[in-house]
C-alpha positions in Angstrom: -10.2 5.1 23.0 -6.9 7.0 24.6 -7.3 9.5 27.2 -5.7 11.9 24.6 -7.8 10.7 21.6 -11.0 11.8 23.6 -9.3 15.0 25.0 -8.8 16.1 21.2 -12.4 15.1 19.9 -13.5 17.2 22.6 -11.5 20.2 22.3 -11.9 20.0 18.7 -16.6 20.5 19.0 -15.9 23.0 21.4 -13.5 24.7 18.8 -16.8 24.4 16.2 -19.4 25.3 18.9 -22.1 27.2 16.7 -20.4 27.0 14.0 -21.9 23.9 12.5 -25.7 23.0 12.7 -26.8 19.8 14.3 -25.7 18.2 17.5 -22.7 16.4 18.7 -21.4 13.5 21.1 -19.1 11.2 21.8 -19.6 7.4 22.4 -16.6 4.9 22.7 -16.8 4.5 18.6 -16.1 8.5 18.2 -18.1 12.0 17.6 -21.9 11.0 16.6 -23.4 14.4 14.5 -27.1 14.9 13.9 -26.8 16.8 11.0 -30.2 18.1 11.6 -32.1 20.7 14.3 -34.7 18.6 16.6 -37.8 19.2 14.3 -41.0 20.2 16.5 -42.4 16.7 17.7 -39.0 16.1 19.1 -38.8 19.2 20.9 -42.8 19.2 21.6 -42.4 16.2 22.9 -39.3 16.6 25.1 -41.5 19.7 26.8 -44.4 17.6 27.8 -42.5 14.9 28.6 -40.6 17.0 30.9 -43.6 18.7 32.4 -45.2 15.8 33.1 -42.8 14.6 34.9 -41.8 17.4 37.1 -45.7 17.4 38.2 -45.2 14.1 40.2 -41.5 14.6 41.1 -40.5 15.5 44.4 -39.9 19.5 44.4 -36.0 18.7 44.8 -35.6 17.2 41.8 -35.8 18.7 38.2 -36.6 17.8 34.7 -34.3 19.2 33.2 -34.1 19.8 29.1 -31.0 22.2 29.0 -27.2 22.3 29.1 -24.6 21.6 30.3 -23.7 18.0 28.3 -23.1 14.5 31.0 -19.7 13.9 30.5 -17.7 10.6 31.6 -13.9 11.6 31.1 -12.2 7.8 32.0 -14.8 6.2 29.8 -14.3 9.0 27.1 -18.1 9.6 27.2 -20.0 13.0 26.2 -23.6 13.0 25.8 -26.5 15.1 25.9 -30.2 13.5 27.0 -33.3 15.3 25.8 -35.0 15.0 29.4 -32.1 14.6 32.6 -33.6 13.8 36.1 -31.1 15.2 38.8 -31.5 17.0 41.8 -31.6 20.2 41.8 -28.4 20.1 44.3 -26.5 18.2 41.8 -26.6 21.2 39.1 -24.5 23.5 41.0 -21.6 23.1 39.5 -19.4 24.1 36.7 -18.7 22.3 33.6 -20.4 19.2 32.6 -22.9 16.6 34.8 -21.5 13.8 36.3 -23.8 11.2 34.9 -23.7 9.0 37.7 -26.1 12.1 39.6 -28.7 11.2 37.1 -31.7 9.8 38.0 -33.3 9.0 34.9 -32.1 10.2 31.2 -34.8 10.4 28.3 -34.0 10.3 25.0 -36.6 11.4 21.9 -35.5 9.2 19.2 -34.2 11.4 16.1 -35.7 10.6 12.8 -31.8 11.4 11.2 -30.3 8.9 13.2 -32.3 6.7 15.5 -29.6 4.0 16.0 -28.1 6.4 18.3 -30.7 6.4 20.5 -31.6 2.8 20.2 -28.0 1.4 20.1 -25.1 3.5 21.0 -27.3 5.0 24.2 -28.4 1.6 25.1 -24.6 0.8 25.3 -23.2 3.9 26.5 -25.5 5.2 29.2 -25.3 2.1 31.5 -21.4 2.5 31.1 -21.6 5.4 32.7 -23.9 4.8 35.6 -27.2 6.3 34.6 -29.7 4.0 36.0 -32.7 4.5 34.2 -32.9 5.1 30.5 -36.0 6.0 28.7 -37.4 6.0 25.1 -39.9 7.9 23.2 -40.3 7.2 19.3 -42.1 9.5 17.5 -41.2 7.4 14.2 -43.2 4.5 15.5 -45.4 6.1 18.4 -43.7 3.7 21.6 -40.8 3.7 23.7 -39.5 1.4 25.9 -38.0 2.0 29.7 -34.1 1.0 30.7 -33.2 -0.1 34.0 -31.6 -2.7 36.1 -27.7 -2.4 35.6 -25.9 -5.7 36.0 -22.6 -6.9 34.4 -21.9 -8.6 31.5 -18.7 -9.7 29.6 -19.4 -6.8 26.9 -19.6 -4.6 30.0 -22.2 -3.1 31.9 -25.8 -3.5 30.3 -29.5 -2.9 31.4 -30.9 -6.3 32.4 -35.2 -4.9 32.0 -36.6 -3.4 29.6 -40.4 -2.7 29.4 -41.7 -1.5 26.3 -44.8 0.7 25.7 -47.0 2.6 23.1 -47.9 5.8 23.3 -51.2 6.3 24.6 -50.9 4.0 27.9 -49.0 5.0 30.7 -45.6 4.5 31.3 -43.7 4.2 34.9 -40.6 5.7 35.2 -39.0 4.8 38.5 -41.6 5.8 41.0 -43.7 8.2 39.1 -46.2 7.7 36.1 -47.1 9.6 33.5 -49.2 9.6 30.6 -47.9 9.1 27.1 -51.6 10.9 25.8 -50.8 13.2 23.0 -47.7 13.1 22.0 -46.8 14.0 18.5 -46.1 11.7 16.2 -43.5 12.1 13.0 -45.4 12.7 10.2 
């Protein structure tokens, strides 16, 4: 994708901003829309994961479940995690994060369009630097942790990946946290 081609996609959802419903990105095959609002698991979820997490963070660092989008311009890049890790520091700026200050991104799978969390953020996030990469599935109740950038012809990948199910805990760099009771798609 051309410099100019992302430019346009990018000028062209700020032009819609609210009004269409749904969420938008773009990945190095073009603008991804999840036609539909995060339903309550997702969002439920994406709270407790987030509080669970800043409980065994270090106080500099945040969970963070807002805006602003991570935005890559030379790889043409513009996504928006559920859960961002970043110091605190690192939010005081303007415009978009850098998603090389990422710590860790998390991801609640969509029930509209899971492949672009199982696929296109697989292949996009390492791209852009962010070193850890977690998964939660409501669909199927398991997730599976990202880490471990190394090369590869394709480009940069995630060499580890450690799967778990909800209900066991999961390790994401140096903190654990439980996966107990999180909602499940019905």
């Amino acid at each position: 994708m051309t410099s100019h081609t992302y430019r346009a996609m990018r000028e062209f959802l700020r032009s819609m901003d609210d009004a269409l419903p749904g969420k938008f990105e773009i990945t190095k095959e073009g603008i991804v829309h999840d036609m539909t609002s995060p339903t309550k698991p997702h969002e439920l979820t994406a709270l407790r994961i987030r509080k669970r997490l800043e409980k065994v963070m270090p106080e500099e660092l945040v969970a963070h479940t807002g805006t602003p989008d991570v935005e890559d311009l030379p790889e043409g890049i513009m996504r928006h995690p559920d859960v961002m890790v970043i110091a605190e520091a690192d939010m005081e700026i303007q415009g978009a994060f850098d998603p090389r200050t990422l710590i860790v991104a998390v991801e609640v799978v969509s029930r509209s369009n899971p492949d672009n969390d199982w696929v296109g953020k697989i292949r996009d996030y390492p791209l852009v630097g962010i070193p850890v990469y977690v998964i939660f599935d409501p669909r199927t109740g398991s997730g599976a942790v990202m880490t471990d950038i190394h090369p590869t012809p394709d480009g940069p990948r995630y060499a580890t990946r450690k799967d778990f199910v909800y209900g066991e805990p999961v390790t994401i760099t140096d903190w654990t946290i439980s996966t107990e009771n999180l909602p499940r798609y019905a």
